[in-house]
VEXBA-645931 format. One line per 5 residues: their letters; for each residue x, y, z of N, C-alpha, C. Coordinates in Angstrom, 2 decimals, padded with zeros to 5 digits. Example, Ala and Ser with C-alpha at 12.3 -4.5 7.8 and 13.67 -1.06 7.14 Angstrom:
BEGIN
as> 013.19/-005.69/007.80/012.30/-004.50/007.80/013.20/-003.30/007.80 ~ 012.85/-002.25/007.08/013.67/-001.06/007.14/012.90/000.03/007.87
***
This chain:
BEGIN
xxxxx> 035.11/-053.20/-040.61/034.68/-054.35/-039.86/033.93/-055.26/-040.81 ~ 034.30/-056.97/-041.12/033.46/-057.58/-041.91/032.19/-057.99/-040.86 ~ 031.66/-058.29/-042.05/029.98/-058.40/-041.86/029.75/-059.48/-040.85 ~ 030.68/-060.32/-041.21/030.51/-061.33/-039.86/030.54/-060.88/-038.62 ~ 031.56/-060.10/-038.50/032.49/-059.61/-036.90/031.21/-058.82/-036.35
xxxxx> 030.82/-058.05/-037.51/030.17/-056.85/-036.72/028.45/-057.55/-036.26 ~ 028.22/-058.68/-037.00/027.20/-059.30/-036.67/027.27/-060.26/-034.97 ~ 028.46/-060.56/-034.99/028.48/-061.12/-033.75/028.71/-060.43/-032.64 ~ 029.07/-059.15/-033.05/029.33/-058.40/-031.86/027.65/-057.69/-031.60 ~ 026.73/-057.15/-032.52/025.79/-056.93/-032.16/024.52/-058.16/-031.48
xxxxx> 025.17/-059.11/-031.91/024.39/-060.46/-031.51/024.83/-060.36/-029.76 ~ 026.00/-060.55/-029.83/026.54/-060.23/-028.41/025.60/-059.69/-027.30 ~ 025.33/-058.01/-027.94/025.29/-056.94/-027.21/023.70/-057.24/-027.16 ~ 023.23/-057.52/-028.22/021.11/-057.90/-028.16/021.75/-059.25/-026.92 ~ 021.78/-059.96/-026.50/021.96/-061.42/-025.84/022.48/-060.77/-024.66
xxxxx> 023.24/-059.86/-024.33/023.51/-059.32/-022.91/022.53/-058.54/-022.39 ~ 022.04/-057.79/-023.50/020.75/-056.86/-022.90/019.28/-057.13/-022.79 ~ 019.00/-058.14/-023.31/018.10/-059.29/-022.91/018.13/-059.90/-021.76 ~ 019.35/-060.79/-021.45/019.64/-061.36/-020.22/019.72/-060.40/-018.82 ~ 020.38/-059.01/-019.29/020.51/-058.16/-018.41/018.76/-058.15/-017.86
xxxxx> 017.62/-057.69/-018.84/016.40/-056.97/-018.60/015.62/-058.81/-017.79 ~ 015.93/-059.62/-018.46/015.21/-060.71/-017.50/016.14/-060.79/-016.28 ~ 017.40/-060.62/-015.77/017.59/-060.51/-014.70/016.89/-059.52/-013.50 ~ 016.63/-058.10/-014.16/016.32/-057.07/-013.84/014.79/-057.32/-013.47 ~ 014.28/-057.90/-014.38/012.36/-057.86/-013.98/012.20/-059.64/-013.18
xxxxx> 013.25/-060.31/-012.74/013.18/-061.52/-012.21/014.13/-061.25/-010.71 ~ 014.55/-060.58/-010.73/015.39/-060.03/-009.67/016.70/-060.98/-009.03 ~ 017.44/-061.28/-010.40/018.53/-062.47/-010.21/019.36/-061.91/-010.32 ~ 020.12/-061.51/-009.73/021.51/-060.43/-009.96/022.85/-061.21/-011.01 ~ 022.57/-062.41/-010.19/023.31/-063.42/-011.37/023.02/-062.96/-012.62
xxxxx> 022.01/-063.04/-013.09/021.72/-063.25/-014.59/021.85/-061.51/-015.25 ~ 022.00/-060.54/-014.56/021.94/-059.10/-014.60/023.54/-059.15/-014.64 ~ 024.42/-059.55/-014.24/025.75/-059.46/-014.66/026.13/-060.23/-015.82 ~ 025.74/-061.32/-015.78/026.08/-062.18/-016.83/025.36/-061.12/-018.22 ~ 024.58/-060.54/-018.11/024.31/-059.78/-019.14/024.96/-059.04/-019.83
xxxxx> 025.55/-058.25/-018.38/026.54/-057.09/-018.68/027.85/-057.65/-019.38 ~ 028.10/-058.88/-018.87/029.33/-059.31/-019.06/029.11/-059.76/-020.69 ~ 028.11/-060.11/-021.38/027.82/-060.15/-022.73/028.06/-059.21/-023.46 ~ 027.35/-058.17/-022.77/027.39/-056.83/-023.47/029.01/-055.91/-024.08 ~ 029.64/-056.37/-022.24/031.02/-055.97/-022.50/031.73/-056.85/-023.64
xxxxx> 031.20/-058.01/-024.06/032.34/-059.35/-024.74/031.47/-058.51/-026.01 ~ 030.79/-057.60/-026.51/030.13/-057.24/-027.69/030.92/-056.20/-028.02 ~ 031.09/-055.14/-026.80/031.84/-053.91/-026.84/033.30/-054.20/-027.44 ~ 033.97/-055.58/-026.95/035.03/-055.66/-026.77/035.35/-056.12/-028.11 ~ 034.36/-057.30/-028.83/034.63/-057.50/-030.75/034.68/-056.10/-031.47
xxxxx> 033.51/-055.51/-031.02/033.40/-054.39/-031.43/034.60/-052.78/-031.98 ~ 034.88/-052.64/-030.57/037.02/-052.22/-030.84/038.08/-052.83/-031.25 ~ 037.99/-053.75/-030.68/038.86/-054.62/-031.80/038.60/-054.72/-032.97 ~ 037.48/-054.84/-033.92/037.45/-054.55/-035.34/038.09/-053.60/-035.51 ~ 037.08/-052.29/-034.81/037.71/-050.83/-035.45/039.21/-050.79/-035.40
xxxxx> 039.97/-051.15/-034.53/041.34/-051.24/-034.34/042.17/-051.86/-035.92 ~ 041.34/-052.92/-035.55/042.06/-053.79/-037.00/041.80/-053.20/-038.75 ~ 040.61/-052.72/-038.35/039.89/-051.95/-039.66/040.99/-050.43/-039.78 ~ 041.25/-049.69/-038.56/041.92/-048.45/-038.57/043.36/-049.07/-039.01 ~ 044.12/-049.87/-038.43/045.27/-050.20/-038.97/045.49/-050.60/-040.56
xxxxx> 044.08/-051.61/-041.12/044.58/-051.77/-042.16/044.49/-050.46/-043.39 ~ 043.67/-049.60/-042.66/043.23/-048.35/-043.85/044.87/-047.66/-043.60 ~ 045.89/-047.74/-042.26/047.37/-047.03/-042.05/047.64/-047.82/-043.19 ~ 047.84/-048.96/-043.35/048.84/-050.04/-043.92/048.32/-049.68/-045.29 ~ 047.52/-049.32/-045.79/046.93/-049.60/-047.19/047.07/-048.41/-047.93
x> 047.75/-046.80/-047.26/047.91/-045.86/-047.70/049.13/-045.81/-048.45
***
């Protein structure tokens, strides 16, 4: 995973779980999904690297 990818995906996942915890101690359910839904768009760069990273280590053997 380059350094970029994996930076935005952890940026992601800090920015969903933030939003998640001020939803949570403000009691906005809105803003408690929208968190999650960050979190998941973090998870989701996240496999997709490894995917692309696992294929190119197939391709490079």
């Amino acid at each position: 995973m380059g350094a970029s990818e994996k930076l935005s995906a952890g940026m992601d996942k800090a920015k969903g779980k933030a939003e998640e915890a001020i939803g949570r101690v403000t009691g906005d359910d809105e803003k408690v999904a929208e968190g999650k839904a960050e979190q998941a768009k973090g998870d989701l760069k996240s496999a997709a690297e490894r995917a692309k990273d696992a294929a190119k280590d197939v391709f490079d053997r």
